[in-house]
Backbone and ligand atoms as CSV (ligand in chain L), in Angstrom:
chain,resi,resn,atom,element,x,y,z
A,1,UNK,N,N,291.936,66.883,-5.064
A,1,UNK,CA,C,292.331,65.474,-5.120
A,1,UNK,C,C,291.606,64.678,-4.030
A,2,UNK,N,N,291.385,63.126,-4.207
A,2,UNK,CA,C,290.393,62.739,-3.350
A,2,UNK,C,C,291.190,62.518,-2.174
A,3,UNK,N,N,290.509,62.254,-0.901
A,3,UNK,CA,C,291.515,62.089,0.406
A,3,UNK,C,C,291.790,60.342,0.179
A,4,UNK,N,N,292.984,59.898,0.647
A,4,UNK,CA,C,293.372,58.529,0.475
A,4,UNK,C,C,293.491,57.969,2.265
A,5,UNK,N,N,293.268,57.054,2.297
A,5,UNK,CA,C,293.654,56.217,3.309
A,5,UNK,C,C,294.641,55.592,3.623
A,6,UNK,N,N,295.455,55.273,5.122
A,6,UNK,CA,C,296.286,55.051,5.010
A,6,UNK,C,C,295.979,54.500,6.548
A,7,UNK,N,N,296.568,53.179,7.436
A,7,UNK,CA,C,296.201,52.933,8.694
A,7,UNK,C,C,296.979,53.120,9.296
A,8,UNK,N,N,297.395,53.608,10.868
A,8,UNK,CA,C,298.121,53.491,11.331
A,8,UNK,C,C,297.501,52.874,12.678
A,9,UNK,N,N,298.958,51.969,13.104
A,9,UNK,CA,C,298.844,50.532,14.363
A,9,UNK,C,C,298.405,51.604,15.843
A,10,UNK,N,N,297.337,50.935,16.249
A,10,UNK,CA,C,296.912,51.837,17.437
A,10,UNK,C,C,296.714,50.344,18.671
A,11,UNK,N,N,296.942,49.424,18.438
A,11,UNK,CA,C,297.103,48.222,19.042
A,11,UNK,C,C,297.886,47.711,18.413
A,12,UNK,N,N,298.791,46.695,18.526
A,12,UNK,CA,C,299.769,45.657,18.356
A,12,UNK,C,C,299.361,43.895,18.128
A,13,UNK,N,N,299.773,43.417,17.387
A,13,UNK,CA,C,299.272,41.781,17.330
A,13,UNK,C,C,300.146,41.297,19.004
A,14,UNK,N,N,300.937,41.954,19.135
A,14,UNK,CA,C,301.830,41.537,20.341
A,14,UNK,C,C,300.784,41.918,21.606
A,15,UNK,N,N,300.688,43.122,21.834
A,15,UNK,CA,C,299.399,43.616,22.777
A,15,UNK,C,C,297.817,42.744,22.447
A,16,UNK,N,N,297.816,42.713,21.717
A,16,UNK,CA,C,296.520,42.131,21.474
A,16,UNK,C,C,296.611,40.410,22.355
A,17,UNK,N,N,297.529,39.846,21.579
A,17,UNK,CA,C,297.734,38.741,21.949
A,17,UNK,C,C,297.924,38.185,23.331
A,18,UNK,N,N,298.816,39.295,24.405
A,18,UNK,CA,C,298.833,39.218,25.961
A,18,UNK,C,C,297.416,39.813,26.208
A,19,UNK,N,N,296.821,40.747,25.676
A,19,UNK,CA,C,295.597,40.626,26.374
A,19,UNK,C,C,294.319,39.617,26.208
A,20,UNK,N,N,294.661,38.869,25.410
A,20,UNK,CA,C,293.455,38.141,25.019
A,20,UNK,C,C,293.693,36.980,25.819
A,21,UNK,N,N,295.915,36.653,26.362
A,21,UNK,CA,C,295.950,35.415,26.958
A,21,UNK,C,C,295.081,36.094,28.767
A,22,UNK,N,N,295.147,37.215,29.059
A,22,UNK,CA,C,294.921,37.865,29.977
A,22,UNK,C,C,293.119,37.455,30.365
A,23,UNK,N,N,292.206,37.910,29.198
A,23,UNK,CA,C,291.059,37.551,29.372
A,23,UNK,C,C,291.287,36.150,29.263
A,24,UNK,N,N,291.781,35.471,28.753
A,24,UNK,CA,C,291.719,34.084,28.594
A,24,UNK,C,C,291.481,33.415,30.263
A,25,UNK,N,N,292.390,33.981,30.979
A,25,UNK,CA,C,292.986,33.585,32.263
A,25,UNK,C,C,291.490,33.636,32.775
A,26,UNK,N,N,291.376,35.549,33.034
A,26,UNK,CA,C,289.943,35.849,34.178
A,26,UNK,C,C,288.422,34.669,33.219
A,27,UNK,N,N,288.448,34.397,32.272
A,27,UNK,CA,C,287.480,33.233,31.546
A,27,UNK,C,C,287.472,32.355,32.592
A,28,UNK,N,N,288.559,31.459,31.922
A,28,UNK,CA,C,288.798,30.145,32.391
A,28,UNK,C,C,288.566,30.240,33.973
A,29,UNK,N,N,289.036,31.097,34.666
A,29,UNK,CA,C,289.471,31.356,36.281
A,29,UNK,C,C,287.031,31.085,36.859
A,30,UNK,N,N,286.472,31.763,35.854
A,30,UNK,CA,C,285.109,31.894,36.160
A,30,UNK,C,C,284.176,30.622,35.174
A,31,UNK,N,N,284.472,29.981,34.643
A,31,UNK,CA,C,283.656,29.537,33.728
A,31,UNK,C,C,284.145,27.650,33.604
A,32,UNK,N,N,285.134,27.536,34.314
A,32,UNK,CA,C,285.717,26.035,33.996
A,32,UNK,C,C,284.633,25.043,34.932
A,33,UNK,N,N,284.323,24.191,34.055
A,33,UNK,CA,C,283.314,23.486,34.809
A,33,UNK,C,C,281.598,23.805,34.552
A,34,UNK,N,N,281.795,24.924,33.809
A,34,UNK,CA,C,280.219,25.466,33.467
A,34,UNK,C,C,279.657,25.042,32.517
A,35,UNK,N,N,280.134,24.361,30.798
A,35,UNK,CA,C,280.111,24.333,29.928
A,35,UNK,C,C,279.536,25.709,29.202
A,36,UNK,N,N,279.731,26.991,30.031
A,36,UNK,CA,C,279.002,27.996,28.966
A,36,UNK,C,C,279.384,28.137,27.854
A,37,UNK,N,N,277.901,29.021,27.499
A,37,UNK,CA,C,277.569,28.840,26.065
A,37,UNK,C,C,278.333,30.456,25.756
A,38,UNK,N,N,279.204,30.874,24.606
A,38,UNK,CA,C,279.947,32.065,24.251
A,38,UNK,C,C,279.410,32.392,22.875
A,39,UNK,N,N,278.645,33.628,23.000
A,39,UNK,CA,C,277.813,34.118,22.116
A,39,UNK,C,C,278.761,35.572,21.472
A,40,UNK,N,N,278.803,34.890,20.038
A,40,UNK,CA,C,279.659,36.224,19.534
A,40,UNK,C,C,278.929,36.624,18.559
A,41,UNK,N,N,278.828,38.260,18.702
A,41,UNK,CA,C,278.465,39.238,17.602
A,41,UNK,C,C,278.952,39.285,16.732
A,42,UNK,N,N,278.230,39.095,15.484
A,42,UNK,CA,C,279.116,39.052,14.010
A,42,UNK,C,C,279.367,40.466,13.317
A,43,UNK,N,N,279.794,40.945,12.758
A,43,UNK,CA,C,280.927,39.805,12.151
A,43,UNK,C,C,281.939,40.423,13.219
A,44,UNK,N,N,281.945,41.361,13.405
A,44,UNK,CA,C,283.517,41.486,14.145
A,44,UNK,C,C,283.956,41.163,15.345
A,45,UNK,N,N,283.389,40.379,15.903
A,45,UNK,CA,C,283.955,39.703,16.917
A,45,UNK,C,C,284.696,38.022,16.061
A,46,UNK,N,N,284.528,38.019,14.971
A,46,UNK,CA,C,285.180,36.386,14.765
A,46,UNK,C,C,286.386,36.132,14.728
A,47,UNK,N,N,287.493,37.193,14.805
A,47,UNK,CA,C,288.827,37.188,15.029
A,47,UNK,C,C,289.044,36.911,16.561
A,48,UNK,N,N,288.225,37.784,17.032
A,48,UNK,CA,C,288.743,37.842,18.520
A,48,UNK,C,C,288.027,36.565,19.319
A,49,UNK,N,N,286.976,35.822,19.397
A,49,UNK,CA,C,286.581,35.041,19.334
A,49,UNK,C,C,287.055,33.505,18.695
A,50,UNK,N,N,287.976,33.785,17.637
A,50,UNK,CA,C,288.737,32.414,17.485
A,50,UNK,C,C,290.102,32.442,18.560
A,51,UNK,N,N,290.543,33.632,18.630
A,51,UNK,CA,C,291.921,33.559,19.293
A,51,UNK,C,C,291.433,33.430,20.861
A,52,UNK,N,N,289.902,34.046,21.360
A,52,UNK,CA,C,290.092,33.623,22.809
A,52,UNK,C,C,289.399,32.088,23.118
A,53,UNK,N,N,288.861,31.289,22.463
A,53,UNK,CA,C,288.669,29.757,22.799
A,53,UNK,C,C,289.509,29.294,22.583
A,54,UNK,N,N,290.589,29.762,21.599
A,54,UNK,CA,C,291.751,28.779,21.598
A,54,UNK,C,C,292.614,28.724,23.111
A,55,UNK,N,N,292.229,29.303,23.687
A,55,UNK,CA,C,293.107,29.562,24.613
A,55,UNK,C,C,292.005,29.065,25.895
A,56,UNK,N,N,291.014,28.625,25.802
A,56,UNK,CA,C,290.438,27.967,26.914
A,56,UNK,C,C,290.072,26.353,26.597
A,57,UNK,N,N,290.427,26.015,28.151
A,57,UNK,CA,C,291.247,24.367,28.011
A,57,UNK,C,C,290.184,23.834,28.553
A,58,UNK,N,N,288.718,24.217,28.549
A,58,UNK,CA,C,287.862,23.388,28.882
A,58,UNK,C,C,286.496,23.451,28.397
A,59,UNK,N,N,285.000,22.273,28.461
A,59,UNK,CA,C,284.451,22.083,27.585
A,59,UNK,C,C,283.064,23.308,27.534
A,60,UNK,N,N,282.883,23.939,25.972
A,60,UNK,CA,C,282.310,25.102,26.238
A,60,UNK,C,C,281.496,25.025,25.148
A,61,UNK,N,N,280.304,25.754,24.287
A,61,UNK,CA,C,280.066,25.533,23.707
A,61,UNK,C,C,279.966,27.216,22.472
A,62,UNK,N,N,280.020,27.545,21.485
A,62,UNK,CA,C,279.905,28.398,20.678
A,62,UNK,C,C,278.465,28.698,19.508
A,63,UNK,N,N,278.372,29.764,19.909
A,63,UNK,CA,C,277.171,30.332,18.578
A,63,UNK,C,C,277.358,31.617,18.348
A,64,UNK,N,N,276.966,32.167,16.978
A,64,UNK,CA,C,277.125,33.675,16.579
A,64,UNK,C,C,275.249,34.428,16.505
A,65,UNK,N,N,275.439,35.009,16.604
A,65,UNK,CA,C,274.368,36.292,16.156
A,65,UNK,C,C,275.070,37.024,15.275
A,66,UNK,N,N,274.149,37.500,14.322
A,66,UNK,CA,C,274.089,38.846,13.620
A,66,UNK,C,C,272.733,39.752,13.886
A,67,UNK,N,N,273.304,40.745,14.531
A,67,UNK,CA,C,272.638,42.279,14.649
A,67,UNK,C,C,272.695,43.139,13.592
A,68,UNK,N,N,271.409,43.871,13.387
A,68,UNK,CA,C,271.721,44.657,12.115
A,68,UNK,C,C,270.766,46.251,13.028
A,69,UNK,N,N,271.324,47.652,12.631
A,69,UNK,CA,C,270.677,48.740,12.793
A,69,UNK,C,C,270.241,49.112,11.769
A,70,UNK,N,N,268.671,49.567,11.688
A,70,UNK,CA,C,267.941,50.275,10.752
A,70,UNK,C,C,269.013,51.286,10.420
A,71,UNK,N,N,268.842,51.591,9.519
A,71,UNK,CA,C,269.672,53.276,8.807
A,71,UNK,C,C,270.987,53.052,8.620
A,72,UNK,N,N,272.159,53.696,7.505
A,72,UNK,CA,C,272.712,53.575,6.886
A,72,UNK,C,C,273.877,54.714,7.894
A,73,UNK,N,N,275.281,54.712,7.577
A,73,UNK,CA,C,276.157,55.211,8.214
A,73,UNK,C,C,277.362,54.316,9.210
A,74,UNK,N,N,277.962,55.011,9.923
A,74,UNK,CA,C,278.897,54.439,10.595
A,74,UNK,C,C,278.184,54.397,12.177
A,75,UNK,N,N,277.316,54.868,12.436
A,75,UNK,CA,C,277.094,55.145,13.752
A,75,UNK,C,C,275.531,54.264,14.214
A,76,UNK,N,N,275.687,54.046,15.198
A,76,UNK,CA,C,274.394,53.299,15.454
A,76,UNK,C,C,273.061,54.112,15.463
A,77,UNK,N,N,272.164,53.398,15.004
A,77,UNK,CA,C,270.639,54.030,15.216
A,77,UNK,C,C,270.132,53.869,16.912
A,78,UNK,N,N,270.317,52.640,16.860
A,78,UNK,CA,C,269.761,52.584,18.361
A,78,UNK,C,C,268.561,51.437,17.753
A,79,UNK,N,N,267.831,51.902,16.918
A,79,UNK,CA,C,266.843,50.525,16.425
A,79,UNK,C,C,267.867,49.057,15.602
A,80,UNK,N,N,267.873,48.680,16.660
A,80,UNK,CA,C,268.812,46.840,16.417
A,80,UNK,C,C,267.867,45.963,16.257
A,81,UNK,N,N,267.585,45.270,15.315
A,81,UNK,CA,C,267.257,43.641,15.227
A,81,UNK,C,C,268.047,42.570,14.929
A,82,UNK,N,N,267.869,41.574,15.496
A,82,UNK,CA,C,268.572,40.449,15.566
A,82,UNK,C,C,268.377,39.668,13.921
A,83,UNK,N,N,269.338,39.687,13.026
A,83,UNK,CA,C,268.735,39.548,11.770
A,83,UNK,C,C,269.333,37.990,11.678
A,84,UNK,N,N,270.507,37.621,12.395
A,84,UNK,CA,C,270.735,35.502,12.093
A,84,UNK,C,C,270.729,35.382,13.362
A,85,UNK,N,N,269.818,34.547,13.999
A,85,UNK,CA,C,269.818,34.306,15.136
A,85,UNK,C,C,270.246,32.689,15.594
A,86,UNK,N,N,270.580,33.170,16.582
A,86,UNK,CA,C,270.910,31.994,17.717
A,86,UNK,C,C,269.862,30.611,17.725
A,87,UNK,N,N,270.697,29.625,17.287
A,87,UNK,CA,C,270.108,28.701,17.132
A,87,UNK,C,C,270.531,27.581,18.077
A,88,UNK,N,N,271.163,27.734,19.637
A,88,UNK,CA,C,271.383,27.216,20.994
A,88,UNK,C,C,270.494,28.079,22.013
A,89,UNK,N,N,270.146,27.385,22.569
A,89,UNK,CA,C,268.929,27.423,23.715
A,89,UNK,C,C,269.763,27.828,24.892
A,90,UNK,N,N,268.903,28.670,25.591
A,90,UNK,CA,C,269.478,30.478,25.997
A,90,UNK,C,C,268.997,29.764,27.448
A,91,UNK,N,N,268.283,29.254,27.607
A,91,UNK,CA,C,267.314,29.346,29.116
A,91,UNK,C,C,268.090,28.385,29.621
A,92,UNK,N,N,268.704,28.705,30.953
A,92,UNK,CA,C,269.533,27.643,32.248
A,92,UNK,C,C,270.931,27.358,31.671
A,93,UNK,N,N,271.428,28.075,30.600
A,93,UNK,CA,C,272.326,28.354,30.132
A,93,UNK,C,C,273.487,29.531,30.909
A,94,UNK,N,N,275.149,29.125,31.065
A,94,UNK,CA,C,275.574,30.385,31.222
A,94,UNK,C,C,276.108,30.826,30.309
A,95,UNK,N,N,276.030,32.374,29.927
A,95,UNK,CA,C,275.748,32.695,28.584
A,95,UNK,C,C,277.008,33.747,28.610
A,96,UNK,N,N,278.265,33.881,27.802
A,96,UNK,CA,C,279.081,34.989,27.766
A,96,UNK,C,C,278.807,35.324,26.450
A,97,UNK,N,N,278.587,36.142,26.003
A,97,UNK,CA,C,278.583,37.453,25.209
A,97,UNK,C,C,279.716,37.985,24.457
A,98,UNK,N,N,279.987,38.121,23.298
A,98,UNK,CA,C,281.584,37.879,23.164
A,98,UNK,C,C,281.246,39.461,21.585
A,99,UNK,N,N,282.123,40.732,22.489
A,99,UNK,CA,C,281.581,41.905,21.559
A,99,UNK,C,C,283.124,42.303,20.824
A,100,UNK,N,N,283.226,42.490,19.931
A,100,UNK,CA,C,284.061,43.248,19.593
A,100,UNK,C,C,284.789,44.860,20.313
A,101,UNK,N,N,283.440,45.399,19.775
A,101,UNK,CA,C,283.295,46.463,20.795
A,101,UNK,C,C,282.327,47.202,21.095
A,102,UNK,N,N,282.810,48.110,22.103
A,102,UNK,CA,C,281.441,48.785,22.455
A,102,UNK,C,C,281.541,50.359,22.775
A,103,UNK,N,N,281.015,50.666,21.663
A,103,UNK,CA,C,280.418,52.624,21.369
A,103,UNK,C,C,279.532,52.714,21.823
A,104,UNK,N,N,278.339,53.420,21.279
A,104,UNK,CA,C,277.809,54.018,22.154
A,104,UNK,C,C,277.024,52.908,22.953
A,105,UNK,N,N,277.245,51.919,23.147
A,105,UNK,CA,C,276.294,50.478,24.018
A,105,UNK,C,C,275.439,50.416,23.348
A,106,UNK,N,N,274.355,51.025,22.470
A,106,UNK,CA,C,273.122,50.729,22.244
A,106,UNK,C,C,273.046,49.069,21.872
A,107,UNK,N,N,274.162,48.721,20.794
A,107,UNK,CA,C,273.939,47.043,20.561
A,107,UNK,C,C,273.579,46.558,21.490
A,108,UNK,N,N,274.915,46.440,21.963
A,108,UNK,CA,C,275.084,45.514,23.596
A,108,UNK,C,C,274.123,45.475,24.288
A,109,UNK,N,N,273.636,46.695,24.707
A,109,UNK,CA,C,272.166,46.451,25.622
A,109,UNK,C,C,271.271,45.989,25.236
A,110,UNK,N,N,270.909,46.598,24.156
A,110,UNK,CA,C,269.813,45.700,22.619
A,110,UNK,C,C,269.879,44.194,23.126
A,111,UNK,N,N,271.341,43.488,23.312
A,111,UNK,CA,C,271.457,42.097,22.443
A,111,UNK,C,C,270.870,41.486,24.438
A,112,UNK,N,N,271.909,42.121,25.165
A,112,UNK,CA,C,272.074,41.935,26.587
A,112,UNK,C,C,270.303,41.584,27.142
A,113,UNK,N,N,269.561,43.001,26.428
A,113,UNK,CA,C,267.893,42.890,27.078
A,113,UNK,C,C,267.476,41.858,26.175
A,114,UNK,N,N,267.828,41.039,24.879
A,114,UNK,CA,C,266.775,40.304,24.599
A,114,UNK,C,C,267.215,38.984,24.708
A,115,UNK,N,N,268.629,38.900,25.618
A,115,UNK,CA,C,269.173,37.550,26.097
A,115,UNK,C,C,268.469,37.141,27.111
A,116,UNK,N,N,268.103,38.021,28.015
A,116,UNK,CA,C,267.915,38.365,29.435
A,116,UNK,C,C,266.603,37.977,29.406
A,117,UNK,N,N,265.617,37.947,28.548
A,117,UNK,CA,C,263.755,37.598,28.337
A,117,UNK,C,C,264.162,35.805,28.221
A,118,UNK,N,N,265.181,35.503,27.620
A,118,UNK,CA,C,265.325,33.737,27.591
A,118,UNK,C,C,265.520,32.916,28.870
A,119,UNK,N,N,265.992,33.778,29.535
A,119,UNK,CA,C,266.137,32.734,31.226
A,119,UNK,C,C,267.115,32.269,31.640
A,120,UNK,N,N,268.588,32.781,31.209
A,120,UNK,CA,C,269.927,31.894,30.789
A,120,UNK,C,C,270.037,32.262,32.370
A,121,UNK,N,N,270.934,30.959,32.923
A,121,UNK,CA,C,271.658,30.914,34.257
A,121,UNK,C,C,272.226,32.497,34.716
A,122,UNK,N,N,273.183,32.691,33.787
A,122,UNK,CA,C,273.891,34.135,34.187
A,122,UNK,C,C,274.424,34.483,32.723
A,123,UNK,N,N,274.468,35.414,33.145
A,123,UNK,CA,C,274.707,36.757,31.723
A,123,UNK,C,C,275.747,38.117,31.453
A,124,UNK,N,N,277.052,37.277,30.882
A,124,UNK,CA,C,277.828,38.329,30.793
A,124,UNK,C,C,278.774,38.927,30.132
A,125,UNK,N,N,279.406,39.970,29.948
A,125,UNK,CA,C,279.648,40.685,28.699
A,125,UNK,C,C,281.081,40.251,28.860
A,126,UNK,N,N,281.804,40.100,27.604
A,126,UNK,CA,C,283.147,40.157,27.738
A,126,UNK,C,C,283.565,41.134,26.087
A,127,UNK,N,N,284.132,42.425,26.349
A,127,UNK,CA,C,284.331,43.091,25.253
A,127,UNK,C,C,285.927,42.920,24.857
A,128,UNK,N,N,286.151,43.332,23.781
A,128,UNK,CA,C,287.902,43.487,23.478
A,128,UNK,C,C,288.518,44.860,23.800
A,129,UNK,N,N,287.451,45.767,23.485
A,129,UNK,CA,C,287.395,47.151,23.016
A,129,UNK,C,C,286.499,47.481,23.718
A,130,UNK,N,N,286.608,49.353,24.732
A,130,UNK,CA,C,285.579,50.266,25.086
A,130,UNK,C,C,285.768,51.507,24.603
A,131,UNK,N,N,284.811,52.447,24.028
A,131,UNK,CA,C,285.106,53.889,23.861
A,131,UNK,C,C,284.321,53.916,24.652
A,132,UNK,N,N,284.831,54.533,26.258
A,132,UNK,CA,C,283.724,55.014,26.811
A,132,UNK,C,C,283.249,56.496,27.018
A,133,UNK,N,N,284.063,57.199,26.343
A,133,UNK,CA,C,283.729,58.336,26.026
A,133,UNK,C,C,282.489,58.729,24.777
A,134,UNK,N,N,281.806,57.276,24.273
A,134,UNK,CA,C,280.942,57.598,23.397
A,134,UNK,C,C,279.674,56.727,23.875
A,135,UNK,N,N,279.539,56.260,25.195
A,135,UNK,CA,C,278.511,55.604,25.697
A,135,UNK,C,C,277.379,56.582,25.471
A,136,UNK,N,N,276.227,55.968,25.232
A,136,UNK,CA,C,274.912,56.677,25.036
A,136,UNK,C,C,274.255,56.331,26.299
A,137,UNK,N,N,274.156,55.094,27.043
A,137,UNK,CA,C,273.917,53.862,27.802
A,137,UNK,C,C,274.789,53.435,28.893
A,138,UNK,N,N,274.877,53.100,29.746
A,138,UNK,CA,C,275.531,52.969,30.702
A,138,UNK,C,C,275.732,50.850,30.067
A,139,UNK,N,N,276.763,50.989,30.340
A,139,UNK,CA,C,276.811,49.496,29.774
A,139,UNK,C,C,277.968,49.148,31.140
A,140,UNK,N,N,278.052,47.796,31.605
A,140,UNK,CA,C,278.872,47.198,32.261
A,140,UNK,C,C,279.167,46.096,31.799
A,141,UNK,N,N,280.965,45.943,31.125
A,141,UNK,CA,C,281.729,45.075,30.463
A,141,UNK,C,C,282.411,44.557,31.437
A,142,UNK,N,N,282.126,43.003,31.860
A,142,UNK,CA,C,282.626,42.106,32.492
A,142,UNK,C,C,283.695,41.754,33.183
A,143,UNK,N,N,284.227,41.763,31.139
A,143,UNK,CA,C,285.755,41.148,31.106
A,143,UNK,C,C,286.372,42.498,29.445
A,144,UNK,N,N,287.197,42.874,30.065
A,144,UNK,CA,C,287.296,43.817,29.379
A,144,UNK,C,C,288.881,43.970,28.770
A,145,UNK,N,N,289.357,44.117,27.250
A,145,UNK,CA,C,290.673,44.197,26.975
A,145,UNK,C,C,291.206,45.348,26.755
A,146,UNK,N,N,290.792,46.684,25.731
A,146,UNK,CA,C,291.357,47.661,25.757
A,146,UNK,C,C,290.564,48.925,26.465
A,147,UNK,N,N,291.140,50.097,26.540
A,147,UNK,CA,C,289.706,51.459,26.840
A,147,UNK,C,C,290.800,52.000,25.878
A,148,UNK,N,N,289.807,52.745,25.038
A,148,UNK,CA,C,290.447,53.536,23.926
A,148,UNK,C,C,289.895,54.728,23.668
A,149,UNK,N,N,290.630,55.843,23.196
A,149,UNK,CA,C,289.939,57.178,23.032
A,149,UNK,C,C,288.961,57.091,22.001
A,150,UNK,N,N,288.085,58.001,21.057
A,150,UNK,CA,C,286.810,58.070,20.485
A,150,UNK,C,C,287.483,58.107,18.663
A,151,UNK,N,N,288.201,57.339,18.445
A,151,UNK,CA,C,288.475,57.292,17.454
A,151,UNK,C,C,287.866,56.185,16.370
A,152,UNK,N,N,287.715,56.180,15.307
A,152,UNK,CA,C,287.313,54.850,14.247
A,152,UNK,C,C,288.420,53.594,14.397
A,153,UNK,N,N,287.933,52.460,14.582
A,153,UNK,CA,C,289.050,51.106,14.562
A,153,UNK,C,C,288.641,50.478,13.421
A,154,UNK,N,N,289.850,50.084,12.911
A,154,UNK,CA,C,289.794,49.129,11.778
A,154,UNK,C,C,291.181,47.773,12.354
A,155,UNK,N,N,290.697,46.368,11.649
A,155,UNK,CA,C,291.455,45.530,11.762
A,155,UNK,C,C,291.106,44.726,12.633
A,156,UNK,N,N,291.567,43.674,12.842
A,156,UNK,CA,C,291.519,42.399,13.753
A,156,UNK,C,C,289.934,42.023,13.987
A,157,UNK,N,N,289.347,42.417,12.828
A,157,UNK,CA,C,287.814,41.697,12.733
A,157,UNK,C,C,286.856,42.688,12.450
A,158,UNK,N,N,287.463,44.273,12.974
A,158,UNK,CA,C,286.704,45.592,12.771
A,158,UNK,C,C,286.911,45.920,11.456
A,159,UNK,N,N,285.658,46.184,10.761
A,159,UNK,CA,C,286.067,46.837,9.054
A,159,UNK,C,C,285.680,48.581,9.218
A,160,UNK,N,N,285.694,49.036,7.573
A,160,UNK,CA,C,285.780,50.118,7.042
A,160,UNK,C,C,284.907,49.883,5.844
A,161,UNK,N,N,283.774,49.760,5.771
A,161,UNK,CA,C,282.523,49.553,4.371
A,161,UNK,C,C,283.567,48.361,3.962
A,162,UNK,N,N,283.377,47.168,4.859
A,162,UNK,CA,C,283.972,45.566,4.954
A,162,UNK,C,C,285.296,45.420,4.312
A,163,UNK,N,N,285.843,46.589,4.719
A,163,UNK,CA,C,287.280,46.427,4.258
A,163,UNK,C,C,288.113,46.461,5.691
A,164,UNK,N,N,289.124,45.940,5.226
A,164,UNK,CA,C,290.413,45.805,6.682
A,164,UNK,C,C,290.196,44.733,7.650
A,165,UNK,N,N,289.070,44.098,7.523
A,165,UNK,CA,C,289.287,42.834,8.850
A,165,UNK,C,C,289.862,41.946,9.183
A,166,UNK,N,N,290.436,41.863,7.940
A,166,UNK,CA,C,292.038,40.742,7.938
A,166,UNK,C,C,293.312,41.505,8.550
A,167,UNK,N,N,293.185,42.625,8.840
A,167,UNK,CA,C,294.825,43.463,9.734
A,167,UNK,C,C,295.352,42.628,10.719
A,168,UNK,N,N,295.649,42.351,10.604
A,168,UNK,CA,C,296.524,41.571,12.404
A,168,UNK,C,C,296.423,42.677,13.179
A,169,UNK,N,N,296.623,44.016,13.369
A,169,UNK,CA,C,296.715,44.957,14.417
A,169,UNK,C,C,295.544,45.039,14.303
A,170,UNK,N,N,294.870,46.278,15.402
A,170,UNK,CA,C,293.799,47.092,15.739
A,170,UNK,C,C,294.329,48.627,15.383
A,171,UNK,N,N,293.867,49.149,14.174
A,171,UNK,CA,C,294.417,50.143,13.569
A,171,UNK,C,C,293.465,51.811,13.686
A,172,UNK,N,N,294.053,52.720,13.582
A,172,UNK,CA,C,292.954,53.691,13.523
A,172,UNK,C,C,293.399,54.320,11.624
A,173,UNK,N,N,292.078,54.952,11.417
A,173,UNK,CA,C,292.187,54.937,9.793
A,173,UNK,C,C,292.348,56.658,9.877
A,174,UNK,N,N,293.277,56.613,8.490
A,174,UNK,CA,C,294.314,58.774,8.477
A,174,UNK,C,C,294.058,58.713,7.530
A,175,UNK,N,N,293.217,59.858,7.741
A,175,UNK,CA,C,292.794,60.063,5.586
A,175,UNK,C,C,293.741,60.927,4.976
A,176,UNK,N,N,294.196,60.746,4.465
A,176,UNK,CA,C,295.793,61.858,3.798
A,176,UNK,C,C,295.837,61.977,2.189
A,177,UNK,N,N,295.791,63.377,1.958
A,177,UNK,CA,C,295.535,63.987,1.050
A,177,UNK,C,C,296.538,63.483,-0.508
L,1,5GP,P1,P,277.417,50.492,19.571
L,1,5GP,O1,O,276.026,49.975,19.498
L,1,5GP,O2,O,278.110,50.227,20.880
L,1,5GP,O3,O,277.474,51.954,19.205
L,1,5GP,O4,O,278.228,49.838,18.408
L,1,5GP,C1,C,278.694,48.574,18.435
L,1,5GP,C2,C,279.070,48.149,17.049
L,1,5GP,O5,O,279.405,49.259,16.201
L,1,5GP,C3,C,280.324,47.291,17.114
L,1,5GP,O6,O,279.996,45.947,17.335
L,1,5GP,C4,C,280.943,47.551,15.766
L,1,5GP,O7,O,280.371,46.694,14.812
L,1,5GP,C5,C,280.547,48.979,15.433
L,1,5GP,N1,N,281.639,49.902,15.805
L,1,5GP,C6,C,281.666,50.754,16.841
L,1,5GP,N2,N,282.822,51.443,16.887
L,1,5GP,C7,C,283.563,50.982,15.852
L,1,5GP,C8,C,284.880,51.294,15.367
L,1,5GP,O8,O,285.652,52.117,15.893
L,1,5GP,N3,N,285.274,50.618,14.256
L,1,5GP,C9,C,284.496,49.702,13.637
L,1,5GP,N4,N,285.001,49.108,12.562
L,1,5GP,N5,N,283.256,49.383,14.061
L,1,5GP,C10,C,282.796,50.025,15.164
């Protein structure tokens, strides 16, 4: 019989929500007065990314990227190109970075080294999510919301072959017979 899916809550809309007012705080506390520019990785950062500007009370500006890895699977290649790019000007800019999450870093550094050739004021990561037990890369996350063991996430913007990104929780996926 085929294996079925089934999610179970490995974050909370309740947890989620104090931590995002949490990053909200250390944001605002560094960035009020800067107008930086908050660069979010698509697609799954657009949940987490609407809920943390809502929560900052001063004037900032927004753009997305889409990154894509050569080769097919769940896991990164490591070869990233920038496939919709940024169409706000990077140079004398302060630039936050806005990731869903971060496995083995290869994106992040990918996106981080070809921010870093534009000239932006300052440059920095703010993740929701770390497995850092699956770093390939030494990555340093800024502003940081969960550390989680090496499991698959689905929900709150993270899919499953673009399924589940509408979950309100941050779920891990149980394949059950
Ligand atoms: P990295 O380059 O750090 O290995 O991968 C970063 C990207 O891989 C994330 O932005 C996300 O799109 C995807 N990813 C990594 N881990 C997970 C996970 O547990 N669940 C989902 N849905 N995507 C993941």
């Amino acid at each position: 019989m085929a294996a079925e899916q089934r999610t179970e809550v490995l974050l909370s809309r309740e947890e989620i929500a104090a931590t995002v007012d949490r990053l909200a705080v250390e944001v605002s506390r560094d960035y009020t007065g800067k107008n930086p520019l908050l660069l979010g990785i698509l697609k799954g950062s657009f949940v987490f990314m609407a809920d943390l500007v809502r929560r900052l009370d001063f004037p900032l500006e927004i753009d997305f990227v889409r990154l894509s890895s050569y080769g097919q699977g769940t896991e990164t290649t490591g070869n990233i190109r920038v496939v919709q790019g940024l169409r706000s000007p990077v140079r004398g800019r302060d630039v936050l970075v806005i990731e869903d999450i971060v496995d083995t870093g290869l994106t992040t550094t990918y996106f981080l080294d070809y921010l870093r050739k534009k000239k932006p004021a300052s440059l920095r990561l703010c993740s929701l999510v770390d497995k850092p037990a699956r770093h390939r890369v030494p990555v340093a996350i800024d502003y940081l919301g969960f550390t989680v063991p090496d499991r698959f996430l689905v929900g709150y913007g993270l899919d499953w072959d673009e399924k589940y990104r509408n979950l309100p929780d941050i779920c891990v996926l149980v394949e059950s017979e």
